[in-house]
C-alpha positions in Angstrom: 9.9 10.6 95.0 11.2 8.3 97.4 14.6 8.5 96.5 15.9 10.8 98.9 14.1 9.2 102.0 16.0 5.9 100.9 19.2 7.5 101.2 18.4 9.0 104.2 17.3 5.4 105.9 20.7 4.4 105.1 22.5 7.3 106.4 20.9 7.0 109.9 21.2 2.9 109.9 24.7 2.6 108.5 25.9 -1.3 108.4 22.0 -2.2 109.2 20.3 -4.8 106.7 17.9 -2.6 105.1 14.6 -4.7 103.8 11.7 -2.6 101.9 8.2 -4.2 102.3 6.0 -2.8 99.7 3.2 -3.4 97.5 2.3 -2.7 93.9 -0.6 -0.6 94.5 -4.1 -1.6 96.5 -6.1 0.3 94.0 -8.4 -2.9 92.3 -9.0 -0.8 89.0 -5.0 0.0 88.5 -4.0 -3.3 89.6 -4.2 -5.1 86.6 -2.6 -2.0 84.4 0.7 -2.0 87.5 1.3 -5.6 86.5 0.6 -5.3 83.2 4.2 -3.3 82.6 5.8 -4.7 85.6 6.2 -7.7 84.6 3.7 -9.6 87.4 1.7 -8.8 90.0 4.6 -9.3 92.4 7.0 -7.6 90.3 8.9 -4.0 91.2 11.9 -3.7 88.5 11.8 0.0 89.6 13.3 -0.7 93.1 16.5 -2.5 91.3 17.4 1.5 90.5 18.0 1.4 94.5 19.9 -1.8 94.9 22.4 -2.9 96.5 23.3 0.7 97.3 20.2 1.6 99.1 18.2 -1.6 99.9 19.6 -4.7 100.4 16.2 -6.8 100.0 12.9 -6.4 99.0 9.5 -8.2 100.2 6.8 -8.2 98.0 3.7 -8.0 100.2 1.1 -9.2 97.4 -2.5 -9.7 98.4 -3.5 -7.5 101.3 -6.8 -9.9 101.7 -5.4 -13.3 101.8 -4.3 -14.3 105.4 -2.1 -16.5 104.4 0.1 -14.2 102.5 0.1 -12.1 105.4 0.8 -15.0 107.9 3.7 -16.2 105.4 5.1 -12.6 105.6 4.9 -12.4 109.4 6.7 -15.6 109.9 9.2 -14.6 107.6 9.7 -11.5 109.7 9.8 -13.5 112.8 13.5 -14.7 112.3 14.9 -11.2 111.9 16.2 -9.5 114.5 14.7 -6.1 113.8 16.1 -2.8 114.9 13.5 -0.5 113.5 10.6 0.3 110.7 10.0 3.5 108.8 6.8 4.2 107.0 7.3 6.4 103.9 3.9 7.9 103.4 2.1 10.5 101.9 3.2 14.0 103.6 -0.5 14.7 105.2 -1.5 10.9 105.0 -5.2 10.7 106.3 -5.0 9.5 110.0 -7.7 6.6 110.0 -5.5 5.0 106.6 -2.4 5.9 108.8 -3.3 4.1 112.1 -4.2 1.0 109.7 -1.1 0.6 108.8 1.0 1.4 111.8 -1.8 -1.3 113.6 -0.8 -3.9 110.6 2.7 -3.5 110.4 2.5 -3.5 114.1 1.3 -7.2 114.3 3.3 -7.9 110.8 6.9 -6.8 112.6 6.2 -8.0 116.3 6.0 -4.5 117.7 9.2 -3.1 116.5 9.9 0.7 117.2 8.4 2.6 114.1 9.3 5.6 112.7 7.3 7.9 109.7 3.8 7.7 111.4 3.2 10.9 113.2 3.1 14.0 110.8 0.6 16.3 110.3 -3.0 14.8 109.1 -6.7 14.5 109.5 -8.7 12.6 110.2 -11.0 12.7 107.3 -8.5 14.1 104.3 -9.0 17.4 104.8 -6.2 18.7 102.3 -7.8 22.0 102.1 -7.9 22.8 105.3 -3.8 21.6 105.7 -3.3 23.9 102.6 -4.6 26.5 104.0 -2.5 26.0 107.5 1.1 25.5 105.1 0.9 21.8 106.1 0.6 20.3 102.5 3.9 19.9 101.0 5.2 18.1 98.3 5.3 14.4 98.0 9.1 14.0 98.5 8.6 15.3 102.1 6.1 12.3 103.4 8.5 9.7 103.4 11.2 11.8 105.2 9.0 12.6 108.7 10.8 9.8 110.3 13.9 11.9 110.6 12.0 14.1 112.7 10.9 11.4 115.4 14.4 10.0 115.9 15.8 10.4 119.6 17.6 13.3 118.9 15.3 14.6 115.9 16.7 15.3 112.5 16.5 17.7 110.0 17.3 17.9 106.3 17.2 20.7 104.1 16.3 20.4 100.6 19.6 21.1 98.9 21.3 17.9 100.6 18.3 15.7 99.1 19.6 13.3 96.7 17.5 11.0 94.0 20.3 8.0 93.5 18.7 5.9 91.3 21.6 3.8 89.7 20.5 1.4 86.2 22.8 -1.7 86.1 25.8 -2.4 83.9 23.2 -4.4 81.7 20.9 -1.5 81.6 23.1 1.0 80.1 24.8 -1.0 77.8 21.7 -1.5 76.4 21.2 2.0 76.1 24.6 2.7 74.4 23.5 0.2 72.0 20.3 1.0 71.3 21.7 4.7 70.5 24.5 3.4 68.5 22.5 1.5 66.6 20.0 4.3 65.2 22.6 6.8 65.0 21.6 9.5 68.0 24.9 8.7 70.1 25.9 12.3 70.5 22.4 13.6 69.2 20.4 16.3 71.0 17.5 14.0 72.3 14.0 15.1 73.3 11.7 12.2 75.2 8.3 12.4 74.6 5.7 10.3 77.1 2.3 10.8 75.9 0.8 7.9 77.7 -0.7 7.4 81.2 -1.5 5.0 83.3 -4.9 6.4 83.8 -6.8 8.0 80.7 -7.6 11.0 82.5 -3.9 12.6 83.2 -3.5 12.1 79.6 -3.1 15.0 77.6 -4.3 14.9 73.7 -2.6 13.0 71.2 -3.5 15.5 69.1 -1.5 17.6 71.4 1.6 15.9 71.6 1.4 15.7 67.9 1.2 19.5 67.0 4.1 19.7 69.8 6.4 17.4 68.2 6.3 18.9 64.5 6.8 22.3 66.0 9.7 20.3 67.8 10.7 19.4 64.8 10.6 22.2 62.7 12.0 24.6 65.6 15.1 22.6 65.9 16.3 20.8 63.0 19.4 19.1 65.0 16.5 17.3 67.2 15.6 13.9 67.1 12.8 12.6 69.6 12.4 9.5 71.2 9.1 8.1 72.6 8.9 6.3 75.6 6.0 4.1 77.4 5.0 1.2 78.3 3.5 -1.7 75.8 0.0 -0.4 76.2 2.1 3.0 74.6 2.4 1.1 71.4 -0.1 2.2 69.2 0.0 6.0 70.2 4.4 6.1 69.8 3.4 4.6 66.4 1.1 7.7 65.6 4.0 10.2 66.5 6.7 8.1 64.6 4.2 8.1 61.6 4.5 11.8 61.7 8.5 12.2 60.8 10.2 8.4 60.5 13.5 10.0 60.0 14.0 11.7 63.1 11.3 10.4 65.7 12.3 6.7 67.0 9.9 4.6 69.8 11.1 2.3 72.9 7.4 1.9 73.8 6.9 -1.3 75.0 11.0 -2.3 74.1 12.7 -1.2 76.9 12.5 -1.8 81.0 12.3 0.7 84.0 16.1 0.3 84.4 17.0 0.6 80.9 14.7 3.6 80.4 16.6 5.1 83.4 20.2 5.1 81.5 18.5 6.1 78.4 16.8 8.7 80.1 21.1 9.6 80.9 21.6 10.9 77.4 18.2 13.0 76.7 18.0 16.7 76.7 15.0 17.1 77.8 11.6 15.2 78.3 8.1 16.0 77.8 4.9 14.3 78.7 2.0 13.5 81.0 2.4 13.7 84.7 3.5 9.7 85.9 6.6 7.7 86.3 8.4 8.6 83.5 8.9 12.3 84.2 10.2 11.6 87.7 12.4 8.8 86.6 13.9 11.4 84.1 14.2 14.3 86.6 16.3 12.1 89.2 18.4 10.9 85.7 19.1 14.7 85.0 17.1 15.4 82.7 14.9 18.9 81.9 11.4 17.9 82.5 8.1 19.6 81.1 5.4 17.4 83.3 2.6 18.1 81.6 0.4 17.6 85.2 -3.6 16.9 85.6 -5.5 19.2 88.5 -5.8 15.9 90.7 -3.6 17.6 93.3 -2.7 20.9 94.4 0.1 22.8 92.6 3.9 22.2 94.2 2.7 18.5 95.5 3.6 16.0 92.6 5.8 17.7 90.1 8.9 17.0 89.1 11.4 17.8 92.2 14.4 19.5 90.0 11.9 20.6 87.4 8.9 22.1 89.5 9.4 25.6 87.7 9.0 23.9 84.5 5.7 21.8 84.7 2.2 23.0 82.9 -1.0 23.4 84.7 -4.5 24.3 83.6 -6.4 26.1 85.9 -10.0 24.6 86.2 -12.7 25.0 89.4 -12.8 21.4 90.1 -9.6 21.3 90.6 -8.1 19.7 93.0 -10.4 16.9 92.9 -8.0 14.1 94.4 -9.6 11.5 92.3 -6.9 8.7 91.0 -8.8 6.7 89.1 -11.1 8.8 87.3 -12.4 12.2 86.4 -15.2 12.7 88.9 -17.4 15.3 85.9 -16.1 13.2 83.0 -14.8 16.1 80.6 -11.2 16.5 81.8 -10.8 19.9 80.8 -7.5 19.9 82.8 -6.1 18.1 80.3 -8.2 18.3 77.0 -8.5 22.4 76.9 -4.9 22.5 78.4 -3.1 24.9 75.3 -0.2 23.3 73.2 1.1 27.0 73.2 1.9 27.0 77.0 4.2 23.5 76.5 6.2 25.3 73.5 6.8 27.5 75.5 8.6 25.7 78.1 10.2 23.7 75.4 11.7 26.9 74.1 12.9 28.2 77.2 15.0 25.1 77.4 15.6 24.7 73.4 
């Protein structure tokens, strides 16, 4: 969702060194799951989809409690001459998490002019109230605030965003192959993600299976592919189990890059609200984001596909809880109706 603030960074610094200074995530409890797929704790593979073409480096920031990984980053900072930094965060980021970061990366960079910091907020979190004002907008629009604090201010309008995520030669050769070599080059693919990163924006397995046979049955020239990651395994088994002639599983087998030119040649994609669906939408695909009521409708969905995702309505919703469902039942996901997916599904089929 970051896509189209990247581009804009490097349409307003053109010939500028552009370095990104990120970390995984500072969540403890997803920590371990990030690195899991990733590849290492210190590991992005999903910022090579933005490389060379849109960042020229990335810094890993690792650890933000040992001071001598913050020290190391500092002094490696320190023999840059810096022009500028732009935060990308979220659109109504809470102010007291805000001014933590402009006062870190203020120290980090030496006090280099930064950009991204000054958007609407609260102090506290207050997204209801900012919903209520028509200050809550959708993720993609958080990283792009710095435009609007240049000296003259920019603006952007949503038509002239752009979600250039490029996977290397390697990466879609693999693809090609991978196609060739089960037959589907040509094929009308669906993608099915039924995993998540977090048990509770997972819809059903049972789910996803009843959706897939009527898939199948529905459309006989189909054949559906199941993507994850290798903690994925066991459920992309289950649905392959259900029709080994025309459902086929890179859970686990393939990369972030090489699931992006995969993604190149599939139809359309279905599954749980995560990584996946956005990395399909900016790919091209149709995508049915099947999404959890963490966050307010029109905030996390799919940008090119926001008319397309599935909600259940439930009164603890929004409940802005990442980690966890805060009453235990998820009943945005479990009582969320397999009828009102097919229906999508047909609208694109």
């Amino acid at each position: 969702m970051a896509a189209p603030a990247f581009a804009k960074v490097r349409e307003t610094f053109p010939g500028r060194r552009i370095i990104l200074l990120t970390i995984q995530t500072t969540e403890k409890k997803t920590q371990q799951l990030v690195a899991a797929y990733a590849g290492g704790h210190n590991s992005t593979p999903w910022v090579n989809l933005i490389m060379p073409h849109l960042v020229d480096d990335v810094v890993v920031l690792g650890s933000i409690t040992s001071w001598s990984n913050i020290q190391s980053i500092r002094e490696r900072f320190a023999g840059l001459s810096l022009e500028a930094a732009v935060l990308m965060l979220d659109p109504c980021a809470p102010w007291l998490g805000r001014l933590k970061k402009v006062l870190f990366l203020a120290w980090v960079l030496r006090g280099v002019p930064m950009y991204g910091w000054r958007g609407q907020g609260s102090l506290n979190g207050d997204r209801a109230g900012l919903k209520m004002q028509g200050l809550l907008r959708h993720h993609v629009h958080g990283p792009l605030q710095f435009l609007s604090e240049l000296l003259p201010p920019r603006s952007y309008a949503n038509v002239d965003l752009k979600f250039d995520l490029r996977p290397d030669a390697e990466a879609q050769a693999w693809a090609n192959a991978w196609l060739a070599k089960h037959g589907l080059l040509g094929r009308r693919l669906v993608a099915i993600a039924p995993g998540a990163i977090q048990p509770h924006k997972q819809w059903p397995l049972e789910s996803f299976k009843v959706l897939l046979l009527r898939l199948l049955s529905g459309y006989p020239d189909l054949a559906v592919v199941v993507v994850g990651t290798p903690n994925d395994r066991e459920i992309a088994n289950e649905l392959y189990a259900e029709a080994p002639d025309r459902v086929f599983s890179v859970a686990g087998e393939s990369s972030i890059p090489q699931s992006a030119a995969l993604f190149k040649h599939v139809y359309l994609l279905v599954g749980n609200d995560g990584g996946a669906m956005h990395l399909g939408d900016a790919m091209g695909c149709k995508v049915i984001s099947i999404v959890p009521g963490i966050e307010y409708p029109d905030s996390i969905e799919p940008w090119h596909n926001k008319d397309l995702a599935v909600r259940w309505a439930v009164p603890c919703a929004p409940c802005y809880s990442f980690t966890s469902c805060p009453q235990g039942h998820r009943r945005c996901m479990v009582d969320l109706p397999v009828d009102l997916v097919w229906a999508q599904c047909q609208k694109i089929l």
